[in-house]
VORO-885401 format. One record per residue (C-alpha): x, y, z; residue in one letter. Coordinates in steps of 0.2 Angstrom, whole numbers. Example, Ala and Ser with C-alpha at 12.3 -4.5 7.8 and 13.67 -1.06 7.14 Angstrom:
2
<px 62; py -22; pz 39; residu a>
<px 68; py -5; pz 36; residu s>
END
This chain:
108
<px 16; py -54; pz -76; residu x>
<px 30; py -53; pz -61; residu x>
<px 17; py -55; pz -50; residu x>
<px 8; py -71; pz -55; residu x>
<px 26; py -80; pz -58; residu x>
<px 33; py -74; pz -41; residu x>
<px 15; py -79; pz -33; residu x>
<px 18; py -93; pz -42; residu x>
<px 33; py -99; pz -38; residu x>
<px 30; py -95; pz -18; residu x>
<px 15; py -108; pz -20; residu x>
<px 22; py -122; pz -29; residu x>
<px 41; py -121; pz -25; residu x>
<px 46; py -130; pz -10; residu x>
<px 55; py -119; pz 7; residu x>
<px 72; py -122; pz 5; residu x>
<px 73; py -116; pz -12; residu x>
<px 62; py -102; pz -8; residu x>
<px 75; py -96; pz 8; residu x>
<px 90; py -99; pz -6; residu x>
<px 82; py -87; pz -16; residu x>
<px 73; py -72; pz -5; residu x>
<px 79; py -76; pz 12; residu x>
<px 67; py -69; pz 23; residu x>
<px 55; py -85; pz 20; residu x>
<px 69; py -91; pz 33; residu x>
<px 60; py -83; pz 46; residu x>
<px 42; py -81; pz 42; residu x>
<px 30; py -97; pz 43; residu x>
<px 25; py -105; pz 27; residu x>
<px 7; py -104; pz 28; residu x>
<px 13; py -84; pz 27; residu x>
<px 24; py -88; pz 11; residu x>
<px 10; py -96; pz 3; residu x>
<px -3; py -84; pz 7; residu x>
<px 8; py -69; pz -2; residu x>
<px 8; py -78; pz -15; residu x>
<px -10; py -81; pz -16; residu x>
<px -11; py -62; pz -13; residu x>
<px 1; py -58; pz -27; residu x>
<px -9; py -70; pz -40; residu x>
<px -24; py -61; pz -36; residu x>
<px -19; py -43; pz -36; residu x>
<px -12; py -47; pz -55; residu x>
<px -26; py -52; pz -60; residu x>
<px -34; py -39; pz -53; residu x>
<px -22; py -27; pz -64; residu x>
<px -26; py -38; pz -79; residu x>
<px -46; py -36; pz -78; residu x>
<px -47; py -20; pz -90; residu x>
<px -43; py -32; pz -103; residu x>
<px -60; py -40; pz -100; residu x>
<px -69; py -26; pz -96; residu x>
<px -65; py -7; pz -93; residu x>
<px -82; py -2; pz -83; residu x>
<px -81; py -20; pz -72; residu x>
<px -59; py -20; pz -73; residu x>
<px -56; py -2; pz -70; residu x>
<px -60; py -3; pz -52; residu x>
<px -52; py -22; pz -47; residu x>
<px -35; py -12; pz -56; residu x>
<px -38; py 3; pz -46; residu x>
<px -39; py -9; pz -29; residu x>
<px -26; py -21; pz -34; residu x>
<px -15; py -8; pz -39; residu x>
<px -18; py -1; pz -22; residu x>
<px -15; py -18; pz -14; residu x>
<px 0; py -18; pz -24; residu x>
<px 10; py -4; pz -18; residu x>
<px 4; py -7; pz -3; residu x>
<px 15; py -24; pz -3; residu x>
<px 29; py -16; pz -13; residu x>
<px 31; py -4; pz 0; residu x>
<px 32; py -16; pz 13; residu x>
<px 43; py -28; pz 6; residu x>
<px 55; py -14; pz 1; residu x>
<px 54; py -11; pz 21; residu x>
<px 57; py -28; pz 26; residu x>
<px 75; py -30; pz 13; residu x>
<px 79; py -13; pz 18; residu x>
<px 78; py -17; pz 36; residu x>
<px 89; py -33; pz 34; residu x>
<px 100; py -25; pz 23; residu x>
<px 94; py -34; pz 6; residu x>
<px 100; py -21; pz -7; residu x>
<px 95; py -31; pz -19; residu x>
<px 76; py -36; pz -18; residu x>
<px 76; py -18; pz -10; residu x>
<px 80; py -11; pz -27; residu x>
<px 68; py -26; pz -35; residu x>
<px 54; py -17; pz -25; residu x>
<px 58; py 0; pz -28; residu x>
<px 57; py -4; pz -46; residu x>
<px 41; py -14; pz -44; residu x>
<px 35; py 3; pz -34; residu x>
<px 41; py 13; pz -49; residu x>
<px 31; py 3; pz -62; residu x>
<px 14; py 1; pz -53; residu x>
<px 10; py 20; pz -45; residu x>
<px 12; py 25; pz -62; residu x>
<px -3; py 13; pz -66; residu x>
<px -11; py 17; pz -52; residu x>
<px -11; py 35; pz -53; residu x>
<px -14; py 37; pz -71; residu x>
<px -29; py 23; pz -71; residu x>
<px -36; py 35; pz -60; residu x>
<px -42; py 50; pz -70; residu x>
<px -43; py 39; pz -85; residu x>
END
């Protein structure tokens, strides 16, 4: 659900208030901004379609979960790089709730 109200709110919520909250949408492009948060919609409802259907779901969470640490991992890059503790430690929290999903949805 973090992930549909932070794509959410990267599609609907206009720049400045976007750079007052994250910063680094200061210096990416907006079409950039708004194209994670497409991604970050789909990727949770990607996580979401077991509740549909396990044999259909089980491989669109296996992907998005994939898709998902993948973006965890690089945003935890980015803030560490600039120095962001604290949407560092947002994604290293996010990391520690989704390769848990990921990696027991895989045996299941």
């Amino acid at each position: 659900m973090f992930f549909i109200a932070a794509g959410y709110a990267k599609l609907t919520e206009p720049m400045t208030n976007l750079i007052n909250l994250m910063g680094w949408p200061a210096v990416a492009p907006e079409n950039m901004v708004r194209g994670l948060g497409v991604v970050e919609i789909v990727l949770a409802m990607g996580v979401l379609s077991p509740l549909i259907s396990w044999r259909v779901g089980r491989p669109l969470l296996l992907t998005a979960a994939t898709g998902l640490v993948v973006l965890e991992t690089a945003m935890l890059a980015v803030h560490a790089v600039n120095q962001d503790i604290a949407l560092a430690a947002v994604n290293a929290v996010l990391l520690a709730f989704t390769v848990p999903v990921l990696l027991g949805r895989r045996r299941a």
